[in-house]
C-alpha positions as a Python dict, from the first residue, in 0.01 Angstrom:
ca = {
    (1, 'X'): (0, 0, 0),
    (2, 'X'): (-328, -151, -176),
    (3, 'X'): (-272, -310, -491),
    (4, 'X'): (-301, -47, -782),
    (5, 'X'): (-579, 34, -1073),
    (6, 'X'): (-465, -72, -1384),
    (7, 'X'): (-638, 116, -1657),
    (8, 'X'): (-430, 204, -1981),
    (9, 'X'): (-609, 497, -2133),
    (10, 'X'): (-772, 428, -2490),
    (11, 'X'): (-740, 72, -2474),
    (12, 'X'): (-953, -65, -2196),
    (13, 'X'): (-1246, -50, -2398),
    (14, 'X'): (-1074, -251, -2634),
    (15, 'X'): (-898, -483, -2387),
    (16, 'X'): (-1071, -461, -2044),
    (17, 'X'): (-884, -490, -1735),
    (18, 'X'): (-1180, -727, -1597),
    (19, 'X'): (-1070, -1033, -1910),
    (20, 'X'): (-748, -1008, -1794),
    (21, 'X'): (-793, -1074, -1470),
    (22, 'X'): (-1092, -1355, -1520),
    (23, 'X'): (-815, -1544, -1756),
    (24, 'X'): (-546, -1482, -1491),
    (25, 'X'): (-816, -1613, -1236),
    (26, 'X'): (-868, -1949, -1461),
    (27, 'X'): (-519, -2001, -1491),
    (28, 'X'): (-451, -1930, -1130),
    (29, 'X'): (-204, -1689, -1237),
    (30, 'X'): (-332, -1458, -1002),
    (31, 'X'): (11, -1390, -781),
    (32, 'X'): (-1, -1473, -388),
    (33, 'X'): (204, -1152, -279),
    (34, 'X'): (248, -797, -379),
    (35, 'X'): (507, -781, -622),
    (36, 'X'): (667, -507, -847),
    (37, 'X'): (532, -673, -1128),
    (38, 'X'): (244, -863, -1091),
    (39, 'X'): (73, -1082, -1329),
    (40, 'X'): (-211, -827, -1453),
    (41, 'X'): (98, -565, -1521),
    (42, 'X'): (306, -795, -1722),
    (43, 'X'): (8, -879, -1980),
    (44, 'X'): (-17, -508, -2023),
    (45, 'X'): (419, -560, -2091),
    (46, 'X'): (378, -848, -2342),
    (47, 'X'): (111, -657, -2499),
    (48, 'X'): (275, -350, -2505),
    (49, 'X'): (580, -524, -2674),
    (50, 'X'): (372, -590, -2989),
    (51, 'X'): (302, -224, -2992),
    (52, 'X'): (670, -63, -2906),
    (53, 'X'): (877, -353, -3118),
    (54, 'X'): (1145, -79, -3136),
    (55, 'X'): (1209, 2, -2788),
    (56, 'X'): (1409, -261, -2512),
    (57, 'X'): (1167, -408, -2251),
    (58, 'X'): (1286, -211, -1972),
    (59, 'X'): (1190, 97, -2206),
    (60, 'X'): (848, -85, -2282),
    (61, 'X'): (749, -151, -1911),
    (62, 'X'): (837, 212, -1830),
    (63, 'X'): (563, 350, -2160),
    (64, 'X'): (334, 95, -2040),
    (65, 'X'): (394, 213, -1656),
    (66, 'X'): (352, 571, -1752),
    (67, 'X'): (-9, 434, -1958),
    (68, 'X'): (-149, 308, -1621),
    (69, 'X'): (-310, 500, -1290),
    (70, 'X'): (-200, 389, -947),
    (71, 'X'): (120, 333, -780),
    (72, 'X'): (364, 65, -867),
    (73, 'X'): (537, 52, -551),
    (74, 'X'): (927, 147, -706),
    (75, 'X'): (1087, 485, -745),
    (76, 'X'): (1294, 560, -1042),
    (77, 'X'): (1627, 358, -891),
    (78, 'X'): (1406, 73, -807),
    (79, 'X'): (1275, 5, -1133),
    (80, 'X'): (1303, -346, -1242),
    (81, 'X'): (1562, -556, -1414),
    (82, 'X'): (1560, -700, -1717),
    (83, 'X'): (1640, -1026, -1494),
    (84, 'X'): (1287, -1007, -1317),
    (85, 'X'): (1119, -889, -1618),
    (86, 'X'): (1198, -1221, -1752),
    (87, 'X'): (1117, -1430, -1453),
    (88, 'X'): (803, -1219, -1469),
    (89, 'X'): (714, -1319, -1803),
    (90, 'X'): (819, -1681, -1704),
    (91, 'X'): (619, -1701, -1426),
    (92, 'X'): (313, -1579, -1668),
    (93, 'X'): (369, -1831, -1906),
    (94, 'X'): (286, -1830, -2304),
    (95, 'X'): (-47, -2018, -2240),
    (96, 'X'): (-213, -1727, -2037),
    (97, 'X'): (-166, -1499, -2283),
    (98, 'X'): (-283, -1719, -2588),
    (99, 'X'): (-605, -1779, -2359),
    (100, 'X'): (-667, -1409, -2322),
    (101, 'X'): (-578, -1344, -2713),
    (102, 'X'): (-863, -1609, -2789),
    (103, 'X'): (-1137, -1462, -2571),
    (104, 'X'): (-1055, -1172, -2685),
    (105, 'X'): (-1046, -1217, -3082),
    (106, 'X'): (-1373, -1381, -3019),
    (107, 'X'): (-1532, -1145, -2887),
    (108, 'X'): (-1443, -887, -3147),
    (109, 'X'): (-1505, -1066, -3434),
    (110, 'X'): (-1848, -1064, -3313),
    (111, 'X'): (-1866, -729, -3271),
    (112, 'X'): (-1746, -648, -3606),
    (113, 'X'): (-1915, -989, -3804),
    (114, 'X'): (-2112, -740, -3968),
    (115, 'X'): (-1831, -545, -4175),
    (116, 'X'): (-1685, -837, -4332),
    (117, 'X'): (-1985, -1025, -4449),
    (118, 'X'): (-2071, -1069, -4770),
    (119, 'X'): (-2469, -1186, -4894),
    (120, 'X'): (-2543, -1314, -4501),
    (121, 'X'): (-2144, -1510, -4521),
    (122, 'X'): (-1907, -1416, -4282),
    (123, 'X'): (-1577, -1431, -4536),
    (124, 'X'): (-1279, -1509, -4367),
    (125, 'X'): (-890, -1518, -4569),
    (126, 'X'): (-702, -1835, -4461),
    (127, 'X'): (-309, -1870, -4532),
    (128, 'X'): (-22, -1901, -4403),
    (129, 'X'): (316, -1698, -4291),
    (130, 'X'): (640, -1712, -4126),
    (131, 'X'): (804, -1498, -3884),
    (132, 'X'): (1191, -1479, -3794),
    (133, 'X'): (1283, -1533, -3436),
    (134, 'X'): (1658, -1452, -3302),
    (135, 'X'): (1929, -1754, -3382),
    (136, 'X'): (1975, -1890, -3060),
    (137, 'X'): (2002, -2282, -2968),
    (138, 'X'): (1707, -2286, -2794),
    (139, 'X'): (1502, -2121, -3085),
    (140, 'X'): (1712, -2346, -3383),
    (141, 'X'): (1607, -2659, -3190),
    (142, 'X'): (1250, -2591, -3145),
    (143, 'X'): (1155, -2397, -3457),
    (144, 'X'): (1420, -2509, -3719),
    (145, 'X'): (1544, -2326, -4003),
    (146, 'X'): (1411, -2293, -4405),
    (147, 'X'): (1694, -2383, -4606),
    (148, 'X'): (1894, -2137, -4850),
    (149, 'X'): (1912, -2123, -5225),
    (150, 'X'): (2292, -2074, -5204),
    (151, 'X'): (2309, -2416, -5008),
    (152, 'X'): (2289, -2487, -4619),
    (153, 'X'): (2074, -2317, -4385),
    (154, 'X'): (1898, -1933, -4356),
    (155, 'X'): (2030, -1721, -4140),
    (156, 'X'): (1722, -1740, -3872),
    (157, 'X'): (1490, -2002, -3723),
    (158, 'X'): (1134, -1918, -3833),
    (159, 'X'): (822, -1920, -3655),
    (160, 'X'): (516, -2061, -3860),
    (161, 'X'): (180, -1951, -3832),
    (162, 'X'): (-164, -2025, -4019),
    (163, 'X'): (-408, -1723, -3945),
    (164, 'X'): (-761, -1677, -3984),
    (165, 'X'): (-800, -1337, -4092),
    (166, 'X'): (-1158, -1122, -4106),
    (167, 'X'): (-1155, -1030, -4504),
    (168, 'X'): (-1253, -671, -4446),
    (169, 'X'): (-1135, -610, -4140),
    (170, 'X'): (-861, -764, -4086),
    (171, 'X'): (-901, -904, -3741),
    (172, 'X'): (-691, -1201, -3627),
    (173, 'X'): (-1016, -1445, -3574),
    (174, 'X'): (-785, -1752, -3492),
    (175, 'X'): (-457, -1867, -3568),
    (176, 'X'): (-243, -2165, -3490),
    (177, 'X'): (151, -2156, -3414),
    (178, 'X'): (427, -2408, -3470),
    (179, 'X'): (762, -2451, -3569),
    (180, 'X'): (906, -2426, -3914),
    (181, 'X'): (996, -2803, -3962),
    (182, 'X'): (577, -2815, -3943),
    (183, 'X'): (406, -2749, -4309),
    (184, 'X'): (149, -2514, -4350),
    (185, 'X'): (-132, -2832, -4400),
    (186, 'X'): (-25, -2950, -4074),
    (187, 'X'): (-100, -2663, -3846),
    (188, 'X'): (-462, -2594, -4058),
    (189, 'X'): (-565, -2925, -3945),
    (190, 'X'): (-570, -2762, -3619),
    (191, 'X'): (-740, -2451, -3702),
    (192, 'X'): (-1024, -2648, -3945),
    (193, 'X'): (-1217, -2803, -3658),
    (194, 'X'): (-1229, -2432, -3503),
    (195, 'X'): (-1428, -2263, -3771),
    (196, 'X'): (-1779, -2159, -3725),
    (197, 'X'): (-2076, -2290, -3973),
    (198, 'X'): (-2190, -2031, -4213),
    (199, 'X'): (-1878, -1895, -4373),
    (200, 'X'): (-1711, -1861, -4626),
    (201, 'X'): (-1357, -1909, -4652),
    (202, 'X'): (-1085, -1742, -4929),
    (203, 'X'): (-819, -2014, -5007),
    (204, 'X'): (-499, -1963, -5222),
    (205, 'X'): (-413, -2273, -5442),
    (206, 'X'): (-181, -2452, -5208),
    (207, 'X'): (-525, -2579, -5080),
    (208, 'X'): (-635, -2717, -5407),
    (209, 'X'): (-706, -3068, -5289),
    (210, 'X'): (-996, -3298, -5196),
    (211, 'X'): (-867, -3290, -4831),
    (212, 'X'): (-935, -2925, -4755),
    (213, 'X'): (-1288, -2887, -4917),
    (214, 'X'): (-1397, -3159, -4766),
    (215, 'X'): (-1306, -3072, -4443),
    (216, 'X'): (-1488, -2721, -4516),
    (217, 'X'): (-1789, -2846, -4587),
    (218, 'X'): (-1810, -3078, -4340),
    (219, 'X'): (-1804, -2802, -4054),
    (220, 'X'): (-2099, -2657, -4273),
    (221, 'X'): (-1848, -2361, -4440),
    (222, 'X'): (-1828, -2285, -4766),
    (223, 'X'): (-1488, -2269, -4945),
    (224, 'X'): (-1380, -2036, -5266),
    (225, 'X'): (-966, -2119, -5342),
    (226, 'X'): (-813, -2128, -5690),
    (227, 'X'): (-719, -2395, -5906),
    (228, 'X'): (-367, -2522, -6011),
    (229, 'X'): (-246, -2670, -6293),
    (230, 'X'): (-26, -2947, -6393),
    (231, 'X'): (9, -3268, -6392),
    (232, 'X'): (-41, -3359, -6027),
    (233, 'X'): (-342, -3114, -6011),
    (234, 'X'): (-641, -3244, -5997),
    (235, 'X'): (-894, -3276, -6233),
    (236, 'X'): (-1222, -3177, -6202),
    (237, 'X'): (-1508, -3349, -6382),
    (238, 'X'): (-1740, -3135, -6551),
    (239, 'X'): (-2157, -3194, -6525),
    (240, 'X'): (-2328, -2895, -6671),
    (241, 'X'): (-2237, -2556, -6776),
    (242, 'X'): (-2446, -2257, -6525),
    (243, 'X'): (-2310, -1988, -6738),
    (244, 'X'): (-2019, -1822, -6926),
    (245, 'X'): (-1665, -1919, -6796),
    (246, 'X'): (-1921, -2106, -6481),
    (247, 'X'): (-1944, -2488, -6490),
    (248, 'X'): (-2086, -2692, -6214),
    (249, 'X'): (-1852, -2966, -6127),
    (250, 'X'): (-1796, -3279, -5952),
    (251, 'X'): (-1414, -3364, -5740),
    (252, 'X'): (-1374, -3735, -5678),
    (253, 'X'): (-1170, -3865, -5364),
    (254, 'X'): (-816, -3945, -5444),
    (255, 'X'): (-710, -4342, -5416),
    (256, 'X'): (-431, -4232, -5143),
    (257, 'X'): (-693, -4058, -4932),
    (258, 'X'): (-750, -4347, -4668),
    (259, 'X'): (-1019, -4119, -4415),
    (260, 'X'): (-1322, -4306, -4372),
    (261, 'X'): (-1533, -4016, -4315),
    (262, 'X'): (-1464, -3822, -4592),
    (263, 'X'): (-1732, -3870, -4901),
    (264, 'X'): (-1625, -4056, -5191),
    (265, 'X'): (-1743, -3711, -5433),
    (266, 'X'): (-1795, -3354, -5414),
    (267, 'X'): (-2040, -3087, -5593),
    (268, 'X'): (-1832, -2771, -5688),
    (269, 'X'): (-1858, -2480, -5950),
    (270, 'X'): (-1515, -2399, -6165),
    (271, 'X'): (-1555, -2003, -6225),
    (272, 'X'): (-1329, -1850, -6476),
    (273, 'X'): (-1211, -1547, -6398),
    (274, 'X'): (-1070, -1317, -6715),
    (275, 'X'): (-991, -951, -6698),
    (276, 'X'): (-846, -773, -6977),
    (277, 'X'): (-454, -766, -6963),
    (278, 'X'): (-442, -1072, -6755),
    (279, 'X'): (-398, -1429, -6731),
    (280, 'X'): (-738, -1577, -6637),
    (281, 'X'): (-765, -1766, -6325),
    (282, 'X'): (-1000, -2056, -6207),
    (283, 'X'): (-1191, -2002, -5861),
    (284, 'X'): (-1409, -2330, -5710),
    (285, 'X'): (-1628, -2303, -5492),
    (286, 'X'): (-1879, -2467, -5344),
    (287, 'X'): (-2134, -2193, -5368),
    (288, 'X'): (-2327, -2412, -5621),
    (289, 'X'): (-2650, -2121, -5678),
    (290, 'X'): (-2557, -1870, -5987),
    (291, 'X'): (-2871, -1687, -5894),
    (292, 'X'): (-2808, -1650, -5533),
    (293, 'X'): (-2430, -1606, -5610),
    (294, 'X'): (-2346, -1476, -5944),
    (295, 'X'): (-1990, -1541, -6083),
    (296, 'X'): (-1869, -1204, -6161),
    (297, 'X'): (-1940, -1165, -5774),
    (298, 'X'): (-1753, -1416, -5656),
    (299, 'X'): (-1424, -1355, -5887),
    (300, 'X'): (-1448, -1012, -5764),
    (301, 'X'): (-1515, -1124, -5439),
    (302, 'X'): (-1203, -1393, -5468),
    (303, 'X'): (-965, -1076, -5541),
    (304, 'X'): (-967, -967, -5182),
    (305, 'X'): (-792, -1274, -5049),
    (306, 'X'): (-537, -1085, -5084),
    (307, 'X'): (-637, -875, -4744),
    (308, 'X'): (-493, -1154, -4576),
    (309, 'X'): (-188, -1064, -4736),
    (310, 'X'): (-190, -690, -4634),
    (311, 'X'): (-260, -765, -4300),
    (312, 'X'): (77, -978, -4263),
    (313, 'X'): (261, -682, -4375),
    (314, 'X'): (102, -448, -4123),
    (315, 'X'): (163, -693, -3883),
    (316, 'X'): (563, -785, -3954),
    (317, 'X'): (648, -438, -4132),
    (318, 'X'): (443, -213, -3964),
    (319, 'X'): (348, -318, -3615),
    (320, 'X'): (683, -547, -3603),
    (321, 'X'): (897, -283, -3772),
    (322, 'X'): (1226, -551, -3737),
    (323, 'X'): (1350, -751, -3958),
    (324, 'X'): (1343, -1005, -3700),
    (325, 'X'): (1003, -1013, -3552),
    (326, 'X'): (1107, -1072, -3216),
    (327, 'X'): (1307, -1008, -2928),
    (328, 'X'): (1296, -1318, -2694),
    (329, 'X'): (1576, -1597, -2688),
    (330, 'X'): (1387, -1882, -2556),
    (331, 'X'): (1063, -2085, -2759),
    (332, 'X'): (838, -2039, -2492),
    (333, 'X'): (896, -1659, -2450),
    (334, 'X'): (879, -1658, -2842),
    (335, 'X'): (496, -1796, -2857),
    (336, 'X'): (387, -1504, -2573),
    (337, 'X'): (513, -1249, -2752),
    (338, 'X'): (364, -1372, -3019),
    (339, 'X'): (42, -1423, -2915),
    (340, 'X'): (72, -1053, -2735),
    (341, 'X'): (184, -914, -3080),
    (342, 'X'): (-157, -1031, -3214),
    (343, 'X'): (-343, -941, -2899),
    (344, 'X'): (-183, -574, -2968),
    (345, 'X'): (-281, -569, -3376),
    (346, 'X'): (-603, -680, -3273),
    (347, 'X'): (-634, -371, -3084),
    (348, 'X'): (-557, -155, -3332),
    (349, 'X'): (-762, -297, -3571),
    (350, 'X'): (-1057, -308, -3351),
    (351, 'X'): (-1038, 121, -3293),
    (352, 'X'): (-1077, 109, -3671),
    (353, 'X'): (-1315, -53, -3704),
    (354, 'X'): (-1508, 166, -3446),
    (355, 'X'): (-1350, 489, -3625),
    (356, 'X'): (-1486, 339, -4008),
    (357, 'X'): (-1800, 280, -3896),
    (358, 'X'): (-1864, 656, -3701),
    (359, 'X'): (-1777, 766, -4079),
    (360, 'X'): (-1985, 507, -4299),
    (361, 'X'): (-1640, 342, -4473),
    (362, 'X'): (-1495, 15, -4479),
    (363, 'X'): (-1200, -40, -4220),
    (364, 'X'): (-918, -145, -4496),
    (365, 'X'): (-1033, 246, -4635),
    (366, 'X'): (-859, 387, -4263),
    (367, 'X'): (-461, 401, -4286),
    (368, 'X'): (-263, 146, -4058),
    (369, 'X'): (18, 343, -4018),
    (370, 'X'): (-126, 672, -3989),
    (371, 'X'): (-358, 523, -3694),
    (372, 'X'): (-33, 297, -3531),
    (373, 'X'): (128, 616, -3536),
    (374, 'X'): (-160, 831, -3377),
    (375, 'X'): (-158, 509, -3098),
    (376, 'X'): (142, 475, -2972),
    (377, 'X'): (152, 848, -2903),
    (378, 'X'): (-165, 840, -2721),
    (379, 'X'): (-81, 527, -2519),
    (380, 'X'): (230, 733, -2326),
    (381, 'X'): (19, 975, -2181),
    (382, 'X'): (-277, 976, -1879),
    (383, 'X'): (-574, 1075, -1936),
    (384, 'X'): (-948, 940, -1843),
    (385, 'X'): (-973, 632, -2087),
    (386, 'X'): (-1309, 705, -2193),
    (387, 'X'): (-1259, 1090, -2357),
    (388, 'X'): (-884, 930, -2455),
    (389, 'X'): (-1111, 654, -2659),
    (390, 'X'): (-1364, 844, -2821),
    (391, 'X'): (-1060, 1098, -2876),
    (392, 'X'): (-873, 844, -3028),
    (393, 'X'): (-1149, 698, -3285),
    (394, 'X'): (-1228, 1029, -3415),
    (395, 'X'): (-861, 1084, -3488),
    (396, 'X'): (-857, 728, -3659),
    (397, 'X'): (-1165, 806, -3885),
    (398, 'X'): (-911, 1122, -4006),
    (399, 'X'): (-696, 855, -4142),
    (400, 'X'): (-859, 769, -4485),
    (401, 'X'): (-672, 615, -4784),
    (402, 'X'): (-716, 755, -5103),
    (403, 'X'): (-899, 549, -5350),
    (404, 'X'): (-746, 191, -5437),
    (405, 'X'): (-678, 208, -5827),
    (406, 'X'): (-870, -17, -6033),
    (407, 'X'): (-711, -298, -6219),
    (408, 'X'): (-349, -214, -6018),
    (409, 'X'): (-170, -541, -6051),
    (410, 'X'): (164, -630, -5755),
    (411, 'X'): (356, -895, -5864),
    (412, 'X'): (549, -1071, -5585),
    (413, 'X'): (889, -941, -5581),
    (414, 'X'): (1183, -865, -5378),
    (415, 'X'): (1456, -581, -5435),
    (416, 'X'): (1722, -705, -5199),
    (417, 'X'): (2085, -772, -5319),
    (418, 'X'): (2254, -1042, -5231),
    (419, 'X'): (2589, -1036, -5048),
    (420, 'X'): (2880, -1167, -5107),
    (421, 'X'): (2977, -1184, -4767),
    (422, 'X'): (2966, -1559, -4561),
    (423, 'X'): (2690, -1589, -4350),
    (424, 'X'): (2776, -1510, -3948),
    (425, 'X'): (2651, -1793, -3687),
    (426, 'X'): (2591, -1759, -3376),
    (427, 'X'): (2887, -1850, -3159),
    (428, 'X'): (3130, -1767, -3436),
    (429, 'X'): (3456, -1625, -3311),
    (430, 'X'): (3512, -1267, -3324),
    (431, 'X'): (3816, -1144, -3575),
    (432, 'X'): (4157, -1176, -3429),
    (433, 'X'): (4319, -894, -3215),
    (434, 'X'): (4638, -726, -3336),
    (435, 'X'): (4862, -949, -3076),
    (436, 'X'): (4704, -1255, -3171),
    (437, 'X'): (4816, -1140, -3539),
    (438, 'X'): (5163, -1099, -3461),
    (439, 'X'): (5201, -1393, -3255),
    (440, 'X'): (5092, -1587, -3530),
    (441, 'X'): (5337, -1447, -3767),
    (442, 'X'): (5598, -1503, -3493),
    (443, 'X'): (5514, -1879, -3460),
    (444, 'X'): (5496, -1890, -3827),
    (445, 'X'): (5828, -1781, -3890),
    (446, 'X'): (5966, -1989, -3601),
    (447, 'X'): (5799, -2281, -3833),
    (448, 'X'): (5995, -2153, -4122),
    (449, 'X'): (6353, -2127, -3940),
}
């Protein structure tokens, strides 16, 4: 039997059959016999599981089977075990699929660099996010665990992540993974050196240093992030005044800052932003023209950092749908379904963008959920992919929001009680049985006697 077309109808546009096998060709991951799941099938799996976080892998494998023409070689009491799915997956490795997530996320935010730039900047959101992985060993020992406000540890390891996220729409440009115990500064120093010259970057306060502006500007991007205050902020000197509530500035290097390279002083401009009913805020930035870039742009602009914000929630409430974002017991499984969860919201995001622009809006105008929804039905049936992915976008460009309200403040806030019950570990015994009880009581009165 000849080795079998994979084509999943409506995404291979998005995610062509011929990347996955040039990265699996570069990794020489391209299998040396015909197996029932060879390497080209179980990207499609690892992608899929992004997609189908509710369903076991067995069940995903079987949607994603159902997705793809050919012949796979198994009848229905053949089918795979969960065993040699995961000595599939092992054999694929994490690295693969964070190669193919890179080429890929590349490649479409050049597509769609139009949509989400602002006055010839490309404006990216920067920040940081964790996700929770299951509480096994393996996982504890390699990711680590945030502490707890009621003393000891939380109740999962975490996964950390610092993404680069398109401002308007919402692609995953780059991102960098690492383990809890790492701080969010600490992964961005891998993710700085990656950015392109020529855009603009949306910061929230945590980066209100020297350090990261620096760093910025010395890749030839510009930086807008809001100020904190305090006593261990810094202070900004102030030169001459460009405007109302617009100052241009100058940030000297910290004494502890021992990097050579780094100048000894920075040109900035402190904006104040004020709307009525709020607290002002302070935006620099290191746009430094207010004729080029006017300040009531730029605080406007500033607001929509928090699209980086939205797009975690699509991607751990929505896409995700678990508490837990994923399934996998062991760190290196972890990071490749990782990287295949953003390889799969990528995808997604991507047929939006496609269906916003057929109807002249913005992507972040399109529903998430509504087009998730209107995916994952589409991707269990077979059809030719083409009429499957024009079908697909014009169903998409259906799914428009309703207009944001002006002005709508959303505090950060959680409704979740909390219990008064211990927290369970793993390994914990289970309660004991009704003989166990009596022979206790038995020994105990024996005690007695």
């Amino acid at each position: 039997m000849g080795k079998p077309e994979l084509e999943l109808a409506a995404l291979t546009r998005v995610l062509p059959h011929s990347l996955i096998e040039m990265v699996l060709r570069e990794a020489g991951k391209q299998g040396q016999r015909l197996r029932k799941l060879p390497p080209d099938l179980v990207v499609w799996l690892v992608v899929g599981m992004g997609f189908f976080r509710g369903l076991s892998t067995s069940n995903v494998l079987q949607r994603i089977v159902e997705g793809l023409g050919g012949m796979f070689g198994w009848g229905p009491a053949e089918a795979p075990h969960k065993t040699s799915i995961a000595q599939a997956r092992d054999r694929l490795g994490w690295k693969v699929v964070r190669t193919l997530f890179q080429r890929l996320a590349g490649s479409l935010a050049g597509i769609h660099e139009e949509a989400t730039t602002w006055r010839n900047l490309v404006v990216y959101v920067l920040d940081g996010t964790c996700f929770m992985v299951p509480d096994t060993r393996d996982n504890e020992a390699w990711f680590g665990r945030p502490g707890s406000s009621r003393g000891g540890k939380s109740g999962f390891p975490q996964l950390r992540a610092v993404l680069l996220v398109g401002a308007w729409t919402h692609l995953i440009v780059d991102v960098v993974l690492g383990p809890y115990t790492h701080n969010e500064g600490r992964l961005t120093e891998h993710l700085v050196p990656r950015l392109k010259a020529g855009c603009l970057v949306l910061l929230d306060r945590a980066y209100f240093t020297f350090i990261w502006p620096a760093r910025l500007l010395a890749r030839g991007a510009h930086f807008a992030v809001r100020t904190k205050q305090g006593r261990c902020a810094m202070k900004p000197k102030r030169v001459r005044r460009l405007g109302r509530g617009d100052w241009l500035v100058e940030l000297r290097k910290p004494d502890g800052v021992r990097d050579a390279g780094m100048p000894d002083k920075l040109r900035a401009r402190e904006i104040t932003c004020a709307r009525k009913g709020y607290r002002p805020i302070v935006v620099m930035t290191s746009l430094l023209d207010p004729v080029q870039y006017p300040a009531h742009e730029i605080a406007l602009l500033y607001v929509d950092r928090w699209e980086a914000e939205l797009s975690y929630r699509e991607l751990k409430t929505y896409l995700a749908r678990e508490q837990v974002t994923f399934r996998s017991k062991k760190p290196d499984r972890i990071l490749q379904e990782a990287y295949g969860l953003f390889t799969a919201y990528n995808c997604v995001r991507t047929l939006m963008c496609e269906a916003a622009q057929e109807v002249g809006v913005r992507p972040i105008e399109l529903s998430f959920t509504d087009c998730l929804e209107r995916l994952r039905w589409v991707l269990g049936t077979t059809t030719d992919s083409a009429s499957a992915h024009d079908r697909l976008v014009t169903s998409f460009s259906l799914c428009r929001l309703p207009a944001r309200r002006p002005g709508r403040r959303c505090d950060r806030a959680v409704k979740i009680k909390m219990s008064n019950w211990p927290r369970k570990r793993t390994g914990q015994p289970s309660a004991p049985t009704a003989a166990q009880n009596r022979a206790r009581k038995r020994a105990h009165a024996a005690s007695r006697a």
